[in-house]
C-alpha positions in Angstrom: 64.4 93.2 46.5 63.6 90.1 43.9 63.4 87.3 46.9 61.7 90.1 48.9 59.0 90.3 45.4 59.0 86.9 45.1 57.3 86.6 48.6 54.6 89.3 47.7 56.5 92.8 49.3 56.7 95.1 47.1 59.7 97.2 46.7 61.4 100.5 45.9 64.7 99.4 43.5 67.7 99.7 45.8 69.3 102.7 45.2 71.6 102.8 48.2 72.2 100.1 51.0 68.8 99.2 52.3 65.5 98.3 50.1 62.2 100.2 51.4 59.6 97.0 51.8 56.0 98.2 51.2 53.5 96.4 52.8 49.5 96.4 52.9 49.0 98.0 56.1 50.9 99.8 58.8 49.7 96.3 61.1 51.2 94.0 58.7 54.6 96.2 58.5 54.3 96.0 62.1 53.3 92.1 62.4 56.6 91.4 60.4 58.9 93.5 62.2 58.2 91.4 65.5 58.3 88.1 63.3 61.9 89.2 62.1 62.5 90.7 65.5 61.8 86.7 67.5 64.3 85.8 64.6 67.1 88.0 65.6 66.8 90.4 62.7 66.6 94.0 62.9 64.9 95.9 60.7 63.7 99.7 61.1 59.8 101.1 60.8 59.7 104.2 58.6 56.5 105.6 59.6 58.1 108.8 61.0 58.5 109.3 57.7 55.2 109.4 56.8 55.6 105.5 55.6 53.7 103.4 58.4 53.4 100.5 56.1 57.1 100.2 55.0 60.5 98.3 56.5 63.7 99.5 56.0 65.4 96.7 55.3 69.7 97.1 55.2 71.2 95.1 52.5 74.3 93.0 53.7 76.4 90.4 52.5 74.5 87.5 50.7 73.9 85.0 53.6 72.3 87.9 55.2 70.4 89.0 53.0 69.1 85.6 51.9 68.1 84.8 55.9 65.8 87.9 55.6 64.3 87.2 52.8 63.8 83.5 53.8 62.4 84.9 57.2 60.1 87.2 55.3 58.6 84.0 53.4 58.1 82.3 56.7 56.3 85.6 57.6 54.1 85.7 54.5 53.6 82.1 54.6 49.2 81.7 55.6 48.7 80.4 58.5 
C-alpha cells in the first residue's frame, strides 16, 4: 500500500491479503488494469461492488508485490 501511495493511489490499509487501490475515475482504474494486464499482471475491477474506480490488488510475496507497484509507477508516470 506505501509503494502503491508513493505513486499517487490511494489506499484502504490492508486488512486481509489484497489492498483496495482507489483511483480518480472508473477510466483511470480501467486504463491501469489493461497497463498491468500487457505486463502480465492480474488484478480484479471492483465495480460490482459499487467501486468502479478501485483495483483489487492481491498481496504476494515481496518480488511480487514490488513488480506491481513498480508497474503501477510506470502506469502513473505522464506521458
Amino acid at each position: 500500500a506505501a509503494a502503491l501511495a508513493e505513486s499517487g493511489v490511494d489506499c484502504d490499509p490492508p486488512l486481509a491479503n489484497f489492498v483496495l487501490a482507489r483511483f480518480r475515475n472508473q477510466a483511470e482504474a480501467e486504463a491501469c488494469d489493461l497497463f498491468l494486464q500487457s505486463r502480465g499482471l492480474i488484478v480484479r475491477r471492483v465495480a460490482g461492488y459499487g467501486l468502479p474506480h478501485c483495483l483489487r490488488i492481491t498481496i504476494g510475496d515481496q518480488a511480487s508485490c514490488e513488480k506491481v507497484a513498480a508497474a503501477v509507477a510506470a502506469f502513473r508516470v505522464p506521458a
